[in-house]
Structures are given as C-alpha cells and as structure tokens.
SEDO-329798 format. One record per residue: residue in one letter; x, y negated, z negated of N, C-alpha, C, O in turn. Coordinates in nm, 3 decimals. Example, Ala and Ser with C-alpha at 12.3 -4.5 7.8 and 13.67 -1.06 7.14 Angstrom:
SEDO-329798
<site residuo="a" n_xx="1.319" n_yy="0.569" n_zz="-0.780" ca_xx="1.230" ca_yy="0.450" ca_zz="-0.780" c_xx="1.320" c_yy="0.330" c_zz="-0.780" o_xx="1.424" o_yy="0.332" o_zz="-0.846"/>
<site residuo="s" n_xx="1.285" n_yy="0.225" n_zz="-0.708" ca_xx="1.367" ca_yy="0.106" ca_zz="-0.714" c_xx="1.290" c_yy="-0.003" c_zz="-0.787" o_xx="1.341" o_yy="-0.114" o_zz="-0.804"/>
end
This chain:
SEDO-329798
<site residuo="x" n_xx="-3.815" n_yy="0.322" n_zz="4.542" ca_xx="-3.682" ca_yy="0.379" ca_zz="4.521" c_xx="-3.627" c_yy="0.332" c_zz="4.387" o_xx="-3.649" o_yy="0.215" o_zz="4.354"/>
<site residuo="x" n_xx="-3.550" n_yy="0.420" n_zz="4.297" ca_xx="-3.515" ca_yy="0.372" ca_zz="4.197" c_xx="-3.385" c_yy="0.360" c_zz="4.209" o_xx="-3.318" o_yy="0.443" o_zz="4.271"/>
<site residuo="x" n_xx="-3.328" n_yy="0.240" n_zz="4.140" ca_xx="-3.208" ca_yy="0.195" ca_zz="4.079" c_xx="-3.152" c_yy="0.179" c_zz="3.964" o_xx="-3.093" o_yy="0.074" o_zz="3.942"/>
<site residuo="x" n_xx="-3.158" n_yy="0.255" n_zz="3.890" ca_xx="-3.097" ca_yy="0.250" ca_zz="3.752" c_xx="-2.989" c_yy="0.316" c_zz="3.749" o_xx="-2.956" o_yy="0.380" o_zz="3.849"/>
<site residuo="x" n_xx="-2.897" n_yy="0.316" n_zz="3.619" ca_xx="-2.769" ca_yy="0.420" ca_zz="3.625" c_xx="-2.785" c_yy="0.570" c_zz="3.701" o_xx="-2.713" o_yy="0.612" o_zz="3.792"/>
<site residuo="x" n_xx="-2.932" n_yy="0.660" n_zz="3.619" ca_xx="-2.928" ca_yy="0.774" ca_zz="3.625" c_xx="-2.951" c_yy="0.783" c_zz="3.775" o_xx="-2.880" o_yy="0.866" o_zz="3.832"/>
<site residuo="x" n_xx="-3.050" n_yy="0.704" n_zz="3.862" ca_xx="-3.094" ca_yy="0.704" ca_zz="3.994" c_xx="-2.920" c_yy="0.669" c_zz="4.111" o_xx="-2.885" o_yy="0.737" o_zz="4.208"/>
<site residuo="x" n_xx="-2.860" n_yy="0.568" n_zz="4.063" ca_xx="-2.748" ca_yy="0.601" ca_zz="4.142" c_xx="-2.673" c_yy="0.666" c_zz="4.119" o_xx="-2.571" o_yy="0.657" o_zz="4.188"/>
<site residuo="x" n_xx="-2.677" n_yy="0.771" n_zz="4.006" ca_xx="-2.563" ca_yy="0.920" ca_zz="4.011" c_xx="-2.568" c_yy="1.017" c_zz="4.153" o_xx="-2.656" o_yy="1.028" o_zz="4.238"/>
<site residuo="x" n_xx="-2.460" n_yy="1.070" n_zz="4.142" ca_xx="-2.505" ca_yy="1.149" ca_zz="4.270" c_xx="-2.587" c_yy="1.277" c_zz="4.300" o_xx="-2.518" o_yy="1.373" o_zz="4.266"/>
<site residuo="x" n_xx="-2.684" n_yy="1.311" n_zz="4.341" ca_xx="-2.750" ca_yy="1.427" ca_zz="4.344" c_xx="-2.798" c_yy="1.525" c_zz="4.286" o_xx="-2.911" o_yy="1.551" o_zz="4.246"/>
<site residuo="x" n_xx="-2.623" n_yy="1.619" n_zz="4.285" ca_xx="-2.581" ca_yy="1.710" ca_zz="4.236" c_xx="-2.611" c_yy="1.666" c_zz="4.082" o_xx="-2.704" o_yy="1.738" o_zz="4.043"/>
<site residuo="x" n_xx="-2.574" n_yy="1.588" n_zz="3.993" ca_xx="-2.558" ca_yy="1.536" ca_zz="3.881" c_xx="-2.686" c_yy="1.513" c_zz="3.827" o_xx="-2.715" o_yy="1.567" o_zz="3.720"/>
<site residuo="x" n_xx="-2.765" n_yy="1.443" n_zz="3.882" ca_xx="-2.899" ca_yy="1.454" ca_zz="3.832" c_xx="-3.001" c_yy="1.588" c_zz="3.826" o_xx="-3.085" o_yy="1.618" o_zz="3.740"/>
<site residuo="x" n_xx="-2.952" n_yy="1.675" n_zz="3.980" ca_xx="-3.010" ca_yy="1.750" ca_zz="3.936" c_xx="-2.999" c_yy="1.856" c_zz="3.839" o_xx="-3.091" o_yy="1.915" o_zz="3.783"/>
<site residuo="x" n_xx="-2.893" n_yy="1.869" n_zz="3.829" ca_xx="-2.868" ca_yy="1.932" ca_zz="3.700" c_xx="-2.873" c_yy="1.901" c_zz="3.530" o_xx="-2.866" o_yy="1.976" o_zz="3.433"/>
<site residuo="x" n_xx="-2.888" n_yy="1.748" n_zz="3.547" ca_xx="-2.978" ca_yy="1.699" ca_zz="3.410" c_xx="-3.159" c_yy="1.706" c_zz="3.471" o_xx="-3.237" o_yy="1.759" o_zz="3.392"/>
<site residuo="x" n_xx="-3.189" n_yy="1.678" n_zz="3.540" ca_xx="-3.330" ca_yy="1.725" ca_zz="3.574" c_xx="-3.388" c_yy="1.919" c_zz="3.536" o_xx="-3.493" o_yy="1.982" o_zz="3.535"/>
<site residuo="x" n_xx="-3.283" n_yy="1.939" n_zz="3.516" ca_xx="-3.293" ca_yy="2.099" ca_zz="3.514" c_xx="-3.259" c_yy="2.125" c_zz="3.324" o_xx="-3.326" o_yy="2.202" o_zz="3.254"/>
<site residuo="x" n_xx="-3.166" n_yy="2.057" n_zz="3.282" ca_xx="-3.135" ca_yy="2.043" ca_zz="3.177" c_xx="-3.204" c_yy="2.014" c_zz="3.036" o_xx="-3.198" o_yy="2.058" o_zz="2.921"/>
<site residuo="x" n_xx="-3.284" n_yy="1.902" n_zz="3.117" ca_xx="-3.421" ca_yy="1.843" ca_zz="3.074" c_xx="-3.551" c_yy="1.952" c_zz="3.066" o_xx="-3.613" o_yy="2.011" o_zz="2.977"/>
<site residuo="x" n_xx="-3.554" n_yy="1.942" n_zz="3.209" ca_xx="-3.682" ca_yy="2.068" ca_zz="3.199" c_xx="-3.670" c_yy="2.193" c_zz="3.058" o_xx="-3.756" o_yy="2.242" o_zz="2.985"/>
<site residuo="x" n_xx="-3.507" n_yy="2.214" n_zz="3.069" ca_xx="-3.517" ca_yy="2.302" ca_zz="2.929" c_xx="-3.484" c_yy="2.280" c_zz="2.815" o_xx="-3.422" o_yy="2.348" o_zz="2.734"/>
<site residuo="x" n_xx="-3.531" n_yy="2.172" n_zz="2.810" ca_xx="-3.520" ca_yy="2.124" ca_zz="2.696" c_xx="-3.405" c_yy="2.095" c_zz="2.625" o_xx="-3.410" o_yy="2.075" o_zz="2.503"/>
<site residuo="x" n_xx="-3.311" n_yy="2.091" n_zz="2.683" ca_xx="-3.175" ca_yy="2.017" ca_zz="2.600" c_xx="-3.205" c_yy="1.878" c_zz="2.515" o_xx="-3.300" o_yy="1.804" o_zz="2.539"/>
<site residuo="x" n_xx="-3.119" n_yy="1.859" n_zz="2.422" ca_xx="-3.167" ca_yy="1.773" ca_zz="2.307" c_xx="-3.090" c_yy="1.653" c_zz="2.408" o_xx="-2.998" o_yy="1.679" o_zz="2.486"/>
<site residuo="x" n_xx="-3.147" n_yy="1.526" n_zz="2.388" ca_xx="-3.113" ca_yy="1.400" ca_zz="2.462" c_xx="-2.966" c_yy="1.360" c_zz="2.430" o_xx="-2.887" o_yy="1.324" o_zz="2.517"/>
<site residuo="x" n_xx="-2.932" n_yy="1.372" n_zz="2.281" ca_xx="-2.783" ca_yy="1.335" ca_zz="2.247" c_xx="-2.694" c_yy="1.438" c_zz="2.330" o_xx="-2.582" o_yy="1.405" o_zz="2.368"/>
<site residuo="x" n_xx="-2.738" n_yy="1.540" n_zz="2.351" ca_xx="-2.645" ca_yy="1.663" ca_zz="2.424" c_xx="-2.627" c_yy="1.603" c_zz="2.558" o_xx="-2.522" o_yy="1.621" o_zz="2.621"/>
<site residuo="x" n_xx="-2.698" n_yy="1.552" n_zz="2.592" ca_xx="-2.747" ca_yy="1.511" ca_zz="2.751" c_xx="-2.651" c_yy="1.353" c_zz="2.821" o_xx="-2.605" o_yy="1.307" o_zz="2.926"/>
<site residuo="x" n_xx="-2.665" n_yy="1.321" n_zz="2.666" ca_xx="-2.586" ca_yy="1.190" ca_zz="2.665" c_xx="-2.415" c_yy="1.209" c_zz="2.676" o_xx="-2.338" o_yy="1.147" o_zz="2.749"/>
<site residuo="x" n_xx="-2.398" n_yy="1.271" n_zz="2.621" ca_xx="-2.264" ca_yy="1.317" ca_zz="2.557" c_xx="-2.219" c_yy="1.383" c_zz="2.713" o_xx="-2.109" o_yy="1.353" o_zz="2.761"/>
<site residuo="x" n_xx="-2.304" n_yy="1.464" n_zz="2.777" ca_xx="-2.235" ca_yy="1.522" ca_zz="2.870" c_xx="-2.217" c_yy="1.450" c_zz="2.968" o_xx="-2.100" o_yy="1.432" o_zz="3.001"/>
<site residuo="x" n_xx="-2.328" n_yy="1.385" n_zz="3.047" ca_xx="-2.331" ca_yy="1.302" ca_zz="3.166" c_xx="-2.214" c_yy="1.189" c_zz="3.129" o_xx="-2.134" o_yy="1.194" o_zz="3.222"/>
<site residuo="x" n_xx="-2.175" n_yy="1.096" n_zz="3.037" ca_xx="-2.143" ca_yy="1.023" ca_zz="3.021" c_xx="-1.978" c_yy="1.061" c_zz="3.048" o_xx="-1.881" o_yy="1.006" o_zz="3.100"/>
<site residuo="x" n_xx="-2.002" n_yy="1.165" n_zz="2.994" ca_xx="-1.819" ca_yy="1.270" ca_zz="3.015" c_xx="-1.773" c_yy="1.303" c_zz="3.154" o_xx="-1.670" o_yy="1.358" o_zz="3.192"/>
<site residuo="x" n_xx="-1.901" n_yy="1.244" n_zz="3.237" ca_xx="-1.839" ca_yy="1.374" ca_zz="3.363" c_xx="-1.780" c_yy="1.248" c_zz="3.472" o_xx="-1.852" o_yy="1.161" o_zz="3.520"/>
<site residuo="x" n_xx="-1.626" n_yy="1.263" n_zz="3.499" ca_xx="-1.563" ca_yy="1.212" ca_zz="3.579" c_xx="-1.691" c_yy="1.099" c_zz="3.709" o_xx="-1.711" o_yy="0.978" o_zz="3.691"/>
<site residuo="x" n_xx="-1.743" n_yy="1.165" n_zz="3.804" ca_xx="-1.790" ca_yy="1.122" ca_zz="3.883" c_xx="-1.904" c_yy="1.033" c_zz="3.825" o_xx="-1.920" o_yy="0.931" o_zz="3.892"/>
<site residuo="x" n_xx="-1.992" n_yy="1.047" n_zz="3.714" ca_xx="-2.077" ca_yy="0.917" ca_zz="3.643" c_xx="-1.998" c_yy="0.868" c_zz="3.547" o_xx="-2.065" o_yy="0.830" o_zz="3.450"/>
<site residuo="x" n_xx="-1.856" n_yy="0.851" n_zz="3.532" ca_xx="-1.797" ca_yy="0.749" ca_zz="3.502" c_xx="-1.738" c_yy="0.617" c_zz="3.607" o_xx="-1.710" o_yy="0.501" o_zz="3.577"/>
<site residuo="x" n_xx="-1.733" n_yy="0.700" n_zz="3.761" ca_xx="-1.672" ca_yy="0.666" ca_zz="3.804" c_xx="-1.836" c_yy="0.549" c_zz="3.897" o_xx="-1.831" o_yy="0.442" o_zz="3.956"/>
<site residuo="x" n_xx="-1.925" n_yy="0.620" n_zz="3.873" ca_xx="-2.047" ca_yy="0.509" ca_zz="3.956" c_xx="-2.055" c_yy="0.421" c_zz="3.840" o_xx="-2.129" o_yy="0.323" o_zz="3.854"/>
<site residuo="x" n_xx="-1.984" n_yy="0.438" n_zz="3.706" ca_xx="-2.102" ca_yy="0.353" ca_zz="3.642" c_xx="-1.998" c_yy="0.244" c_zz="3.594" o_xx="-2.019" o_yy="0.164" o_zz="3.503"/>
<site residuo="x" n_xx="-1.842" n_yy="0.257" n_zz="3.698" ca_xx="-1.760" ca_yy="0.175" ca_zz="3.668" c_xx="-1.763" c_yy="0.071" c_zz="3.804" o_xx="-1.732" o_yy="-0.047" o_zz="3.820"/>
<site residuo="x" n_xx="-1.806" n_yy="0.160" n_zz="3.875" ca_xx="-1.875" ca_yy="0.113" ca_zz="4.022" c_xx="-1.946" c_yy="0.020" c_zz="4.021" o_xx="-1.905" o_yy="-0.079" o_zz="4.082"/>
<site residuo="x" n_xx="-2.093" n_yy="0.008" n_zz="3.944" ca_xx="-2.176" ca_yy="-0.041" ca_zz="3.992" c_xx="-2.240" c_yy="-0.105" c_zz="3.838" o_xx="-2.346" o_yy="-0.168" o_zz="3.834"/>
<site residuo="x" n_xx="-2.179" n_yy="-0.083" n_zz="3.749" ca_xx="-2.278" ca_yy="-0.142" ca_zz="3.548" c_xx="-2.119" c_yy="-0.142" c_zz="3.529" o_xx="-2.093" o_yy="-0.066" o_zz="3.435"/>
<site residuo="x" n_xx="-2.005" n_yy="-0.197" n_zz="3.581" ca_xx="-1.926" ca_yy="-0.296" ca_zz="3.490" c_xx="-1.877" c_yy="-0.121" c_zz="3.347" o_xx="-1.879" o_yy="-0.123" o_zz="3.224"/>
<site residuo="x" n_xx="-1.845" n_yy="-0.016" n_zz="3.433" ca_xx="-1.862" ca_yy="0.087" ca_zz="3.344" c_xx="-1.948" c_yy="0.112" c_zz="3.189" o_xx="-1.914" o_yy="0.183" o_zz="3.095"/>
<site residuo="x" n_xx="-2.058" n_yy="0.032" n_zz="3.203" ca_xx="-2.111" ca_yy="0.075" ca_zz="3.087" c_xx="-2.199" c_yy="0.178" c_zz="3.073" o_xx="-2.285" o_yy="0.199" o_zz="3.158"/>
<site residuo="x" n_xx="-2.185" n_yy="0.251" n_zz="2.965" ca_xx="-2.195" ca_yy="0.375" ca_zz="2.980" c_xx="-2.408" c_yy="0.399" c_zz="2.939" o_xx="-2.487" o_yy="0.322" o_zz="2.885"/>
<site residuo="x" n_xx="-2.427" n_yy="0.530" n_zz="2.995" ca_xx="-2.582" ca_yy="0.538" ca_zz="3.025" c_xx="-2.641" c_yy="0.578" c_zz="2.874" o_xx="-2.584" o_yy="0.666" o_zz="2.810"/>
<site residuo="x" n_xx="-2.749" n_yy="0.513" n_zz="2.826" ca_xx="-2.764" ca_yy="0.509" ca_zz="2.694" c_xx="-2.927" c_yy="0.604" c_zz="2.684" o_xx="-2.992" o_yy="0.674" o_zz="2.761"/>
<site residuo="x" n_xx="-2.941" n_yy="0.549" n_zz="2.524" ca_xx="-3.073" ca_yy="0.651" ca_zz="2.534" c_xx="-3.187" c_yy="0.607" c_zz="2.611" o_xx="-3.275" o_yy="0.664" o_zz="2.675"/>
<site residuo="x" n_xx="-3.156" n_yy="0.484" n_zz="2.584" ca_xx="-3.307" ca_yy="0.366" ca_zz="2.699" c_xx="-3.306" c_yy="0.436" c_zz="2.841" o_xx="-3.407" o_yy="0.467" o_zz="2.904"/>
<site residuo="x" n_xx="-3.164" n_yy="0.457" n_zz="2.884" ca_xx="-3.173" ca_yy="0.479" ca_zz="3.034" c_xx="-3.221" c_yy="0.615" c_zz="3.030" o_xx="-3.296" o_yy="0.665" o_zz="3.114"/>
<site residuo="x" n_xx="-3.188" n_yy="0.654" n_zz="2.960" ca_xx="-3.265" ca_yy="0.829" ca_zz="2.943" c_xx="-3.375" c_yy="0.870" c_zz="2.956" o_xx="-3.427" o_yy="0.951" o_zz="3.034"/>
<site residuo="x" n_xx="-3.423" n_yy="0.786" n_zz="2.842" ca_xx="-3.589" ca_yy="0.746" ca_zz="2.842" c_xx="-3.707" c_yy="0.730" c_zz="2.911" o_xx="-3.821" o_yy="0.775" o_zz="2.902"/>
<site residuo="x" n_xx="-3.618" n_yy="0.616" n_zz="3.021" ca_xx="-3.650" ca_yy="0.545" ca_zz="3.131" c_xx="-3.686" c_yy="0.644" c_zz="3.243" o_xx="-3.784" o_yy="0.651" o_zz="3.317"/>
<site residuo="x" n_xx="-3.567" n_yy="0.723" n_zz="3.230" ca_xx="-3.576" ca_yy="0.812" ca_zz="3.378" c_xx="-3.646" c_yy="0.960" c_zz="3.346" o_xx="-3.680" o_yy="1.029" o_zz="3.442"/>
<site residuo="x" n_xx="-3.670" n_yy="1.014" n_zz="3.199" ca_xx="-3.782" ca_yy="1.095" ca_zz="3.175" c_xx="-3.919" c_yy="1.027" c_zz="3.189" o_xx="-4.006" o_yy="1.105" o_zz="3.228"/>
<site residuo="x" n_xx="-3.946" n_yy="0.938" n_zz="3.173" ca_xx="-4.033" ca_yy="0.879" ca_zz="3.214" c_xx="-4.065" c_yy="0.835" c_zz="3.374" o_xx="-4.170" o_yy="0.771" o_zz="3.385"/>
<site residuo="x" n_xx="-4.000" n_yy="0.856" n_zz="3.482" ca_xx="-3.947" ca_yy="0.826" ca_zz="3.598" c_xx="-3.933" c_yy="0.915" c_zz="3.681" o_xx="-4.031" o_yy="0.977" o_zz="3.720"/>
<site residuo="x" n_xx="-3.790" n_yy="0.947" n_zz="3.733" ca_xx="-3.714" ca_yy="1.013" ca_zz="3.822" c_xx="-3.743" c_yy="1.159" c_zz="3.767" o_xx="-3.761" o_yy="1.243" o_zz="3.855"/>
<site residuo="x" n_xx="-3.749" n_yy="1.200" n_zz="3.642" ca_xx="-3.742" ca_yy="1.319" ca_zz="3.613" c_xx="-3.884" c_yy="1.363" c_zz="3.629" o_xx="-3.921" o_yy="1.480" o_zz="3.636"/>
<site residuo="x" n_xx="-3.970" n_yy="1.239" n_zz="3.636" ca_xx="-4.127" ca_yy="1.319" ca_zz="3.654" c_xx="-4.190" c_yy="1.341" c_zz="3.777" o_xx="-4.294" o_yy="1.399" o_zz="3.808"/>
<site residuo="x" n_xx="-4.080" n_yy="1.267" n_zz="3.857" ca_xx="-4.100" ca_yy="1.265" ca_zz="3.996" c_xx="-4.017" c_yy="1.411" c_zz="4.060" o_xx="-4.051" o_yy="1.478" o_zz="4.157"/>
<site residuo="x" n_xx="-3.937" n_yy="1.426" n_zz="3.999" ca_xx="-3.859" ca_yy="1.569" ca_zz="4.022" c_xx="-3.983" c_yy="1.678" c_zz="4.006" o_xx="-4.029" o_yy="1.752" o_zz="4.093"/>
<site residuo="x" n_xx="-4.021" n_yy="1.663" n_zz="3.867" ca_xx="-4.089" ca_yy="1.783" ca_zz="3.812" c_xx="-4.249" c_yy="1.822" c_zz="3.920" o_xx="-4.304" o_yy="1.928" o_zz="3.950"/>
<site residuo="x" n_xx="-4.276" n_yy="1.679" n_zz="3.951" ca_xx="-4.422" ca_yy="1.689" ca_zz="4.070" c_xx="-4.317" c_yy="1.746" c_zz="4.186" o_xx="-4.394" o_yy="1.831" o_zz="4.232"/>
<site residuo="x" n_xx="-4.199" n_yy="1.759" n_zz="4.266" ca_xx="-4.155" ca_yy="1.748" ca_zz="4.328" c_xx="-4.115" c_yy="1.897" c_zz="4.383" o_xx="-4.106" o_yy="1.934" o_zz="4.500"/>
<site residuo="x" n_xx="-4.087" n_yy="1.990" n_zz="4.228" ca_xx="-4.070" ca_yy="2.098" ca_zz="4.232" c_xx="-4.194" c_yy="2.204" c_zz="4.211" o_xx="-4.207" o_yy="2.323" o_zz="4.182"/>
<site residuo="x" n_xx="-4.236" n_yy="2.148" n_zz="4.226" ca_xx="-4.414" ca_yy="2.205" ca_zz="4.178" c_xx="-4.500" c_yy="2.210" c_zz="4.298" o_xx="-4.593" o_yy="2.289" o_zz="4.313"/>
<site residuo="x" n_xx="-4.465" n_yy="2.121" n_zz="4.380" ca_xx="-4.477" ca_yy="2.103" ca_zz="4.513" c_xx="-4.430" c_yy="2.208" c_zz="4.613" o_xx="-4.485" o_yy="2.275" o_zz="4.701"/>
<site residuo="x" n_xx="-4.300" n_yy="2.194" n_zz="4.560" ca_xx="-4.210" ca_yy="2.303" ca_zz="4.636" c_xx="-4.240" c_yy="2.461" c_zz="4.627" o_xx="-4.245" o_yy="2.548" o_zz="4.713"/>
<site residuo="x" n_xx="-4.257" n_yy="2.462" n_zz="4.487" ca_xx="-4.325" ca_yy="2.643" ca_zz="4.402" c_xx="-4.478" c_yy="2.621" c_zz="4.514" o_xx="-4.471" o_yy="2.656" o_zz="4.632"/>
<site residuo="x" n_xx="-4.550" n_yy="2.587" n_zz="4.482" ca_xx="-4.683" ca_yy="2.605" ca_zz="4.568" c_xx="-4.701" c_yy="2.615" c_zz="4.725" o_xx="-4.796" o_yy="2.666" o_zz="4.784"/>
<site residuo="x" n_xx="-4.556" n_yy="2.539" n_zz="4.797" ca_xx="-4.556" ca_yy="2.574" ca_zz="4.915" c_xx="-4.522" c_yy="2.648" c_zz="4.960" o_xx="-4.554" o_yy="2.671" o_zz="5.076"/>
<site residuo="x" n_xx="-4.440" n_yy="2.726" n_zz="4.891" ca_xx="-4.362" ca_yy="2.885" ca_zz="4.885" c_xx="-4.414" c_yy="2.963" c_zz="4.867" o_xx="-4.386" o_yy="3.072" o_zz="4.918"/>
<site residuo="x" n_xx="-4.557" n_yy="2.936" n_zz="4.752" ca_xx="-4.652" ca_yy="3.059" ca_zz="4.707" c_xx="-4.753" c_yy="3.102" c_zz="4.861" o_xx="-4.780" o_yy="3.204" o_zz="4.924"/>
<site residuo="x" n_xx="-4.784" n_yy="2.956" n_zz="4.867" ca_xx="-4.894" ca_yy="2.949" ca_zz="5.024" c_xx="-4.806" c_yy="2.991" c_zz="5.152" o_xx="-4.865" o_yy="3.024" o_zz="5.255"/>
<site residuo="x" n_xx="-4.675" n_yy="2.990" n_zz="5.148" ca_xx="-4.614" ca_yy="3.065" ca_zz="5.264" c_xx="-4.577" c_yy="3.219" c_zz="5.256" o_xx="-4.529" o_yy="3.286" o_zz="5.348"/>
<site residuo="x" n_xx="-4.607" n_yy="3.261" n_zz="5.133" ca_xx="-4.595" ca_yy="3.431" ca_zz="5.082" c_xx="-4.730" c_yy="3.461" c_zz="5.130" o_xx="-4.750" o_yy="3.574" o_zz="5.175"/>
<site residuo="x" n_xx="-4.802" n_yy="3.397" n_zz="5.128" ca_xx="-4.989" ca_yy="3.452" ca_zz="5.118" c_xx="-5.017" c_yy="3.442" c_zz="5.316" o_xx="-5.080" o_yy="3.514" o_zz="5.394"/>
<site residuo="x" n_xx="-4.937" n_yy="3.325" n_zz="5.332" ca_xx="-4.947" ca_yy="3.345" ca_zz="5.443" c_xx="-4.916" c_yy="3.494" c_zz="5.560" o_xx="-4.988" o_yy="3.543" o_zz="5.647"/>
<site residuo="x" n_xx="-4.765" n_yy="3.534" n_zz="5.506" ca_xx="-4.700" ca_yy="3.603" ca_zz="5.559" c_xx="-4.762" c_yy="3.747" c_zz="5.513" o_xx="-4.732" o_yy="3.853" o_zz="5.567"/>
<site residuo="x" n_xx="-4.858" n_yy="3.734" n_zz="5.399" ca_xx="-4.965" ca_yy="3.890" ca_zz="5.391" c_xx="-5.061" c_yy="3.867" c_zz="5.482" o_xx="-5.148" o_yy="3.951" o_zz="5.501"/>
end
C-alpha cells in the first residue's frame, strides 16, 4: 500500500491526474493544479504539515501508483474485451 502525498489524496483526485498523465500533461501543469485544489490542500495540511506536493513526489508516483493504475486499466480493457467475445 502506498503512502505518500499523491497516494493519500482522495480517489477522485488521483484519478484524474492518473488520466491527466496518461495524456500527457506537462508535470509543471500537473503541479500547479493538484496543489490548487481545495481538498489536496486540505490532506496535505492534514497529514505533511501542509507542505505542498513537489516534483519528487510526482516522479515518485509516475514511477508507482500511476503504473500500477496504467496495469490496472489494461486489465480492466482486456476483461471487457474477453466478456464481448464471450457474449458472441
């Protein structure tokens, strides 16, 4: 299980930088936004003394959480494909 800033955001929030990512949004864009959004200000005042999520943590979790997403959704596309093939 991971614990870093990006891993205790909530859900919703990651997945939509997980999606963000996938298309390639530039990392400073990525930074700039998450860091802005009310509710990961409010975990990261919660739980990191509000300090705010940097490029390391970015890094960290493209290397990480986001690659675990990406096997995750790939997973998901193939079980959907094998339940279409099924249903022919």
């Amino acid at each position: 299980m991971r614990n870093g800033k990006i891993a205790k955001l909530p859900n919703t929030v990651r997945d939509e930088l997980n999606l963000r990512m996938e298309n390639g949004e530039d990392g400073a864009q990525l930074l700039d936004r998450l860091n802005g959004l009310p509710e990961v200000q409010e975990c990261l005042k919660a739980s990191f003394g509000g300090v705010p999520i940097s490029k390391q943590n970015l890094c960290e979790w493209r290397q990480g959480g986001f690659r675990e997403w990406q096997i995750r959704q790939e997973l998901i596309s193939q079980a959907h494909e094998l339940s279409d093939c099924g249903r022919d």
